[in-house]
C-alpha positions as CSV (number, residue, x, y, z in Angstrom):
1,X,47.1,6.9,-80.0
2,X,43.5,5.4,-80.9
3,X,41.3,7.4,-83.4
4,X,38.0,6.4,-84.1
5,X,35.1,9.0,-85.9
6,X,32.7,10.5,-84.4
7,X,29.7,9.1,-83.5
8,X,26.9,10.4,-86.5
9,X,24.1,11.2,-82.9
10,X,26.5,13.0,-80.9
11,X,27.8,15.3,-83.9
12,X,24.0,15.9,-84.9
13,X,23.5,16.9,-81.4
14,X,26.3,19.4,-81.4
15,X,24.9,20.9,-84.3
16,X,21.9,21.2,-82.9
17,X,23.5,23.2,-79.8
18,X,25.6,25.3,-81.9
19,X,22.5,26.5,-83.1
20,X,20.8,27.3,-80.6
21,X,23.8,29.9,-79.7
22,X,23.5,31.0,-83.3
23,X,20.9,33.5,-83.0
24,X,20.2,36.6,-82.2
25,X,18.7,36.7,-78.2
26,X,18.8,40.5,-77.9
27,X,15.3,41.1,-77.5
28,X,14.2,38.1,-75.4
29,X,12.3,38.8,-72.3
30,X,13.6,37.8,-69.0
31,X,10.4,34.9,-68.9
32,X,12.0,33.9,-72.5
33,X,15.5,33.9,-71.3
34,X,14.8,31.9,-68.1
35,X,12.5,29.3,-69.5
36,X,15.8,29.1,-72.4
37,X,18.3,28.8,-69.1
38,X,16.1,25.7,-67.8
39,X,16.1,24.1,-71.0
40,X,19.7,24.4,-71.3
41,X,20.4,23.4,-68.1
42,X,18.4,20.2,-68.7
43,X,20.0,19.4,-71.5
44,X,23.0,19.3,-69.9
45,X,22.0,17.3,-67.3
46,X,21.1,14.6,-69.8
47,X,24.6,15.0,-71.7
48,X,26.0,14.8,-67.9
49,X,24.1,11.7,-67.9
50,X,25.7,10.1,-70.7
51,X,29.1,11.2,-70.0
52,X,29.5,9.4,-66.9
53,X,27.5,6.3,-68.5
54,X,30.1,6.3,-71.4
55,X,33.4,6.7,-68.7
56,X,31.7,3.3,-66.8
57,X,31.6,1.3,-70.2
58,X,35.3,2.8,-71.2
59,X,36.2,2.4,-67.2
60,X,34.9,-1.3,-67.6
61,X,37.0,-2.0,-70.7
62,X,40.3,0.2,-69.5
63,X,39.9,2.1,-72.4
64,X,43.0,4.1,-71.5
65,X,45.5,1.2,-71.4
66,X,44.9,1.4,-75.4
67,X,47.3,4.6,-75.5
68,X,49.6,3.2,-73.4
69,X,48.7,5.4,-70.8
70,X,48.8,3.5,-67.1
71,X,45.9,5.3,-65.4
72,X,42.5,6.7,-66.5
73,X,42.9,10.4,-64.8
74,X,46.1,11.3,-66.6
75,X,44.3,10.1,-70.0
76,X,41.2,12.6,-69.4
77,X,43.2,15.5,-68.4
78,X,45.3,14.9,-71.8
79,X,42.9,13.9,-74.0
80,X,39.9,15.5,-73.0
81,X,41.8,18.7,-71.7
82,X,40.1,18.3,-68.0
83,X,40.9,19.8,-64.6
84,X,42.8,17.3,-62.7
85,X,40.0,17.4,-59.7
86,X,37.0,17.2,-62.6
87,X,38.6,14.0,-64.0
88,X,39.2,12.2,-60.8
89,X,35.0,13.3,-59.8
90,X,34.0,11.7,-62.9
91,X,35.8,8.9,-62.6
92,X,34.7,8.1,-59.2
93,X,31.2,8.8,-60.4
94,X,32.0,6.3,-63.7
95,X,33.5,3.7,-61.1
96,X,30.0,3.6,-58.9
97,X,27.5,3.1,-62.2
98,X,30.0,0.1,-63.3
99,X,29.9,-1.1,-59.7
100,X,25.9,-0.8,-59.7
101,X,23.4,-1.5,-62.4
102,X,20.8,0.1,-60.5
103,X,22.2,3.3,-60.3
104,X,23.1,3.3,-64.0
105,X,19.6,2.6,-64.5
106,X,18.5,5.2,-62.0
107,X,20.4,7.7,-63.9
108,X,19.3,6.3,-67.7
109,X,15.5,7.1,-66.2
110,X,16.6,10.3,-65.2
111,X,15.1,9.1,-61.6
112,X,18.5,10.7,-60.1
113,X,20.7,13.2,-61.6
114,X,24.1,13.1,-62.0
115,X,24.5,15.7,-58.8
116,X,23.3,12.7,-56.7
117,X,25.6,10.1,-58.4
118,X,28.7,12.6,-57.6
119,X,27.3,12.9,-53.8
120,X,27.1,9.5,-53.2
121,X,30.3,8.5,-55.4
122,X,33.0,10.2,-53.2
123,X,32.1,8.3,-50.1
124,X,32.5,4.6,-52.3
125,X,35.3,4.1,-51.6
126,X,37.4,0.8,-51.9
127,X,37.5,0.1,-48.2
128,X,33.5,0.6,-48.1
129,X,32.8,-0.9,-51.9
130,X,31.9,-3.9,-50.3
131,X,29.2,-2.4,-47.8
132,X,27.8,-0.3,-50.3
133,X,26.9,-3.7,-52.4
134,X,25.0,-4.3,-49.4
135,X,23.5,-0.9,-48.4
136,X,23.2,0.5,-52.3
137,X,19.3,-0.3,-52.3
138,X,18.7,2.1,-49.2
139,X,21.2,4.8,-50.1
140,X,19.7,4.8,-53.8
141,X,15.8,4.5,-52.4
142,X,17.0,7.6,-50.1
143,X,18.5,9.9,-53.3
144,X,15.2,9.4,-55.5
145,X,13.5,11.7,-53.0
146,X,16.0,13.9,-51.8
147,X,17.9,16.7,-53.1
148,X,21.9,16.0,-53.7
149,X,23.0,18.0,-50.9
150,X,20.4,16.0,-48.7
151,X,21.7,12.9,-50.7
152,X,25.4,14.1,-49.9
153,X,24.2,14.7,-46.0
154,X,22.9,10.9,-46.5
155,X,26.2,9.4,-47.6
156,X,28.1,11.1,-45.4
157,X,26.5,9.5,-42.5
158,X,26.4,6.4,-44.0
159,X,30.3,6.5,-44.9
160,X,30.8,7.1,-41.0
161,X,28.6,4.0,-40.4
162,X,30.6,2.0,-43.0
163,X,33.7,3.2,-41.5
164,X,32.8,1.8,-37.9
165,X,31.5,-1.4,-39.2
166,X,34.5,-2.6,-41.2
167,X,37.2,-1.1,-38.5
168,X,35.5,-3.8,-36.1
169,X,37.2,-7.0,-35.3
170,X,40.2,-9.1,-33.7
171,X,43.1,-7.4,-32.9
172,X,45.6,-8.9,-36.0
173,X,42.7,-7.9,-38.5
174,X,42.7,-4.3,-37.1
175,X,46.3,-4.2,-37.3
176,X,46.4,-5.0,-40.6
177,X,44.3,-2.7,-42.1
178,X,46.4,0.2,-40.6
179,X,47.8,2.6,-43.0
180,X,48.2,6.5,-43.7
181,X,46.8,7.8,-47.1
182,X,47.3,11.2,-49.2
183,X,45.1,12.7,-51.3
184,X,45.4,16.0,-52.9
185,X,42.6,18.4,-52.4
186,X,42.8,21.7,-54.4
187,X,45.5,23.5,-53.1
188,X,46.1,21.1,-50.0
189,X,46.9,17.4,-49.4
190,X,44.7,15.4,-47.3
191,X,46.2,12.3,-45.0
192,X,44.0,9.9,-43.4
193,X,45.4,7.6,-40.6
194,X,43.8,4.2,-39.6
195,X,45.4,2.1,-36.9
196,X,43.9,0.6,-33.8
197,X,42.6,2.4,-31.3
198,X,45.5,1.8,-28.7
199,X,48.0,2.8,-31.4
200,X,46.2,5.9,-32.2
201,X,45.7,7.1,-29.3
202,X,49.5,6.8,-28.1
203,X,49.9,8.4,-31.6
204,X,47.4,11.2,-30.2
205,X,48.9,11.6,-27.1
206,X,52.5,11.7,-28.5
207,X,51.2,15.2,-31.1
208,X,49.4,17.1,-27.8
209,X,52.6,16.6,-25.8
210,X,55.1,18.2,-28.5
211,X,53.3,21.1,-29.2
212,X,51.0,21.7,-26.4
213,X,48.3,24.9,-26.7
214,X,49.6,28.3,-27.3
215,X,49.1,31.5,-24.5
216,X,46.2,33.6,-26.1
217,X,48.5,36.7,-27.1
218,X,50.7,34.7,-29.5
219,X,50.3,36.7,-33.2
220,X,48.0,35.2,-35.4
221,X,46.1,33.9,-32.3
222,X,46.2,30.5,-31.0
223,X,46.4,27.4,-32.9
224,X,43.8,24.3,-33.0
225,X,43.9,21.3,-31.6
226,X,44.1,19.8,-35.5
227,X,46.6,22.5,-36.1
228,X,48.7,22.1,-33.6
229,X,48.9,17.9,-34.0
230,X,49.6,18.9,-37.9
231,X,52.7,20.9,-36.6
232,X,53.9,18.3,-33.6
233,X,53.8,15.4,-37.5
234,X,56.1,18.0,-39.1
235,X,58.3,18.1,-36.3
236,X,58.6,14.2,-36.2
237,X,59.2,14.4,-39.8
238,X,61.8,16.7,-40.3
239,X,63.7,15.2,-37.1
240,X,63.6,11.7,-39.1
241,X,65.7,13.5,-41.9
242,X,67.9,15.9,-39.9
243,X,71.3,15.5,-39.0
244,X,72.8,15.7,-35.4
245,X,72.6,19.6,-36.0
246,X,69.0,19.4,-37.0
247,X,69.6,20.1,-40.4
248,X,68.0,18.4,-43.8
249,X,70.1,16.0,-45.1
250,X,70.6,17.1,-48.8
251,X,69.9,13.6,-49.8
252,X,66.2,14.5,-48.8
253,X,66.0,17.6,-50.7
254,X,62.5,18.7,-52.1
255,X,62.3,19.2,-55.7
256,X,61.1,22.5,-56.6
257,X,60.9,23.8,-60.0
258,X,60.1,27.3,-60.7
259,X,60.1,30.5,-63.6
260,X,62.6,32.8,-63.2
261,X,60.3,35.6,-63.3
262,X,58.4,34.1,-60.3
263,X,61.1,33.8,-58.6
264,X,62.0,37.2,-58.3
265,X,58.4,38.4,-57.4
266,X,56.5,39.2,-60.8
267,X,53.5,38.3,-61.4
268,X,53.5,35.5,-64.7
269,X,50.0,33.7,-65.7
270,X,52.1,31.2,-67.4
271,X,54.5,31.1,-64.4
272,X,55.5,27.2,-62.9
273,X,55.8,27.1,-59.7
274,X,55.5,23.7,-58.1
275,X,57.0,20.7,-56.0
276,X,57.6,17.9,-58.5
277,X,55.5,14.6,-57.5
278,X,53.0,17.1,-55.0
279,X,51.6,19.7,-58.0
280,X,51.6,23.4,-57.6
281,X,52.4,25.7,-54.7
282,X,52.4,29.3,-53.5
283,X,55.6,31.6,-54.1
284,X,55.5,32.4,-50.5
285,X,56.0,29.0,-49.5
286,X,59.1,28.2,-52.2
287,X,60.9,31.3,-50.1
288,X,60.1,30.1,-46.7
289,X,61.5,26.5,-47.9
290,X,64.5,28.9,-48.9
291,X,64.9,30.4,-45.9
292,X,66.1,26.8,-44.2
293,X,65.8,23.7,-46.1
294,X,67.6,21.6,-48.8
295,X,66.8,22.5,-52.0
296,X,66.7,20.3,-55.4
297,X,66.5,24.2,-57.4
298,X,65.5,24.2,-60.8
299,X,64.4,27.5,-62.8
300,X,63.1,28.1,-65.9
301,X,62.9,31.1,-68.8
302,X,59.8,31.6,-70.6
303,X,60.5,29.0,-72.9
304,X,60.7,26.2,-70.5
305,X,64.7,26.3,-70.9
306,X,66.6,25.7,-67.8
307,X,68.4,28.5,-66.7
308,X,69.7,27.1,-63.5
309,X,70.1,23.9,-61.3
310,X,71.2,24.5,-57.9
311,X,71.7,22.3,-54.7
312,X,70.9,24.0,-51.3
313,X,69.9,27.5,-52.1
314,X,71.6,29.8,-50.3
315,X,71.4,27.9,-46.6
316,X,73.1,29.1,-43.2
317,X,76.1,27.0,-42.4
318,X,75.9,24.5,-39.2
319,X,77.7,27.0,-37.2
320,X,75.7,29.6,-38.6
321,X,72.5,28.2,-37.1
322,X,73.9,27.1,-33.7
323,X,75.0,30.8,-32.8
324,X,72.2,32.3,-33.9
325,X,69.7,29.9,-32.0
326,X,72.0,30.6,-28.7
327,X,71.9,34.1,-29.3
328,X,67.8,34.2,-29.8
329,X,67.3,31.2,-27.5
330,X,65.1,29.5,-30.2
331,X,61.6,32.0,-31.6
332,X,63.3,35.0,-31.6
333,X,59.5,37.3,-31.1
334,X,59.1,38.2,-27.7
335,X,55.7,36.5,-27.1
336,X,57.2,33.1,-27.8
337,X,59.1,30.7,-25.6
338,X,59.9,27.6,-28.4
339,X,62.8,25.9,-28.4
340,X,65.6,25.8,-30.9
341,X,64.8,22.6,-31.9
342,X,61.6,23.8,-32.6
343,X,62.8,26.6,-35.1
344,X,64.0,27.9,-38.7
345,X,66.4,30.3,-39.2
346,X,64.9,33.2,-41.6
347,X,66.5,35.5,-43.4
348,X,65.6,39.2,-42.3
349,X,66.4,40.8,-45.4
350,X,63.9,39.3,-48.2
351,X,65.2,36.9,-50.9
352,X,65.7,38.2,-54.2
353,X,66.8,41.2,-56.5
354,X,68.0,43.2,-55.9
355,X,69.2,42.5,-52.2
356,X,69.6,38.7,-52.5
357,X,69.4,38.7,-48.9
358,X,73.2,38.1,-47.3
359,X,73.1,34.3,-45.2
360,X,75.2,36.1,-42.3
361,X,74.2,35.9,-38.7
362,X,73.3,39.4,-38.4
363,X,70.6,38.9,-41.2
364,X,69.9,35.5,-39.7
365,X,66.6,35.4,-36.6
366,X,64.8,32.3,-35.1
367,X,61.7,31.9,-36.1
368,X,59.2,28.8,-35.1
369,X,57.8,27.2,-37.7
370,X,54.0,28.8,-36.8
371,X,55.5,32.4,-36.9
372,X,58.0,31.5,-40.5
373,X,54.4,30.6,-41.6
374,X,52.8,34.0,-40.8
375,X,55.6,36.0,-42.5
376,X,56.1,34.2,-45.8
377,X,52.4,33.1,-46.6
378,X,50.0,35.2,-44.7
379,X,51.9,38.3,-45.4
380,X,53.1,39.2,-41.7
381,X,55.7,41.6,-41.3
382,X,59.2,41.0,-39.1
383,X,60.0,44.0,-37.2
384,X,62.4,45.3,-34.0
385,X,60.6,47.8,-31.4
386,X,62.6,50.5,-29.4
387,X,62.8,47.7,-26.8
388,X,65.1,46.0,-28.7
389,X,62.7,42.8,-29.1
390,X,61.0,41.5,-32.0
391,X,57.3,41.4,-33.1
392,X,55.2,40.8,-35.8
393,X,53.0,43.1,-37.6
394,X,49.7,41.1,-38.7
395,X,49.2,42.8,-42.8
């Protein structure tokens, strides 16, 4: 790991702020403390500033590599004890002032301010680099006189130009620029598709005929269009792993690792609960994977010991599944006519102590994968009526 000392400027400026929190502000009047609050503010733009300024030089000279660390993001969040989404920001931002002297300069003359840089930052990306090169003069003339959300509004529309541009051309070029991309967005994962139009729109076509829009009295009311394409992907995906019984081949299995204490429903601040490779997830969502899916299982105690492994937690067997999806005819709720094919099978009694729900067919309903959704992460409860049919309660 490199160590170097502290640069004498920056420590003398840390001094200089841990003074300014020294005192004693008690009897400041709200003029005093707002003018303070400006000034503060300020500053920190200026530090901002020099942050990003000092990432593009390290950026530039792959500062990270030196502690054998194989990308910069990773190295910030260690070393520098940042949020995963804050380190990839900066480094986008540190990536667009080494592309382009005249931001950095720009942002040395304080003409722009970092909020600007960030705005215009998340739209350079590789694909566009090139156009922004070409554009960077009107985009940056643009910023100096707007605000960063008009700035932001700015690149935004520009990043749609840049998109149509460079997606323009003879058909082999097109078709080699397709691809699908995932990025992970706070709690979600984004994908972005590119393919030629004809492609995309059999692609299109292909999502709106396998799940086609809901009747307006399905619980949780009717999906979107976007929704509904999401769910018709998931459907292709799951059928690419399945067996001939529709099941998840265990050689697919997701990897989930989680505390024990979680597990079982308590609430843990230190807690792990995640899918390794894809970050953090809900609880709710490790039970409904429980409920019919492969499982790589691995728990932990409070001192990150491994308590248990497991391999296919707790699944209904083949013929399990196939009576149970003849005897429900697929979504087992009343207001729903989806195929088996189209369904989990989900455990009526809930998973964990003390019941540790019984896999047996009476405990066993079809449940499409919309409706699975409602009950194990939106809180929905699973109930029988006098008529014998089932509903759902919205919480």
């Amino acid at each position: 790991m490199i160590s170097v000392e502290v640069d004498p400027d920056i420590e003398a400026a840390r001094q200089a702020v841990d003074q300014r929190f020294a005192g004693d502000r008690s009897g400041r009047s709200v003029g005093e403390r707002s003018q303070r609050l400006l000034a503060l503010i300020e500053l920190q733009e200026r530090v901002s500033a020099a942050v990003v300024q000092a990432t593009a030089e390290w950026h530039h000279v792959r500062g990270w590599e030196a502690d054998g660390v194989l990308s910069p993001v990773p190295w910030l969040k260690h070393r520098a004890h940042m949020a995963g989404a804050d380190a990839r920001s900066l480094m986008r931002s540190a990536r667009l002032v080494d592309r382009s002297p005249d931001t950095a300069k720009l942002l040395e003359s304080g003409d722009i301010t970092i909020g600007h840089v960030h705005a215009v930052a998340r739209h350079v990306t590789p694909p566009r680099a090139e156009l922004f090169d070409q554009h960077s003069d009107a985009l940056l003339d643009a910023a100096r006189s707007l605000s960063p959300d008009d700035t932001a509004a700015v690149a935004c529309r520009w990043a749609a130009y840049a998109d149509d541009a460079l997606n323009r051309g003879e058909p082999e070029q097109l078709h080699a620029r397709r691809g699908v991309w995932f990025r992970r967005v706070g709690d979600v994962e984004e994908a972005r598709v590119l393919g030629p139009i004809d492609e995309t729109a059999v692609l299109g076509d292909a999502l709106d005929r396998l799940e086609p829009p809901d009747v307006k009295t399905v619980p949780g009311g009717p999906r979107t269009l976007a929704q509904r394409r999401f769910d018709a992907l998931m459907r292709l995906a799951r059928g690419g792993l399945a067996d001939r019984d529709g099941r998840i081949d265990p050689a697919h299995a997701v990897n989930v690792v989680i505390d024990a204490e979680t597990l079982a429903g308590e609430f843990n601040p230190d807690g792990r609960c995640e899918i390794l490779g894809h970050g953090s997830v809900l609880p709710q969502t490790v039970r409904r994977l429980i409920c019919d899916s492969w499982l790589s299982r691995v728990v932990m105690n409070a001192k990150a010991e491994v308590l248990e492994m497991g391999r296919a937690a707790r699944l209904f067997t083949q013929s399990q599944r196939r009576a149970i999806m003849i005897r429900d005819g697929g979504c087992a709720l009343a207001c729903c006519d989806r195929p088996p094919g189209w369904c989990d099978v989900h455990h009526i009694d809930a998973f964990g102590p003390p019941t540790n729900g019984l896999t047996d067919i009476d405990n066993g309903i079809g449940l499409c994968r919309p409706h699975h959704t409602l009950v194990h992460e939106y809180g929905w409860k699973l109930y029988r009526a006098d008529d014998g049919n089932w509903y759902l309660e919205p919480p």
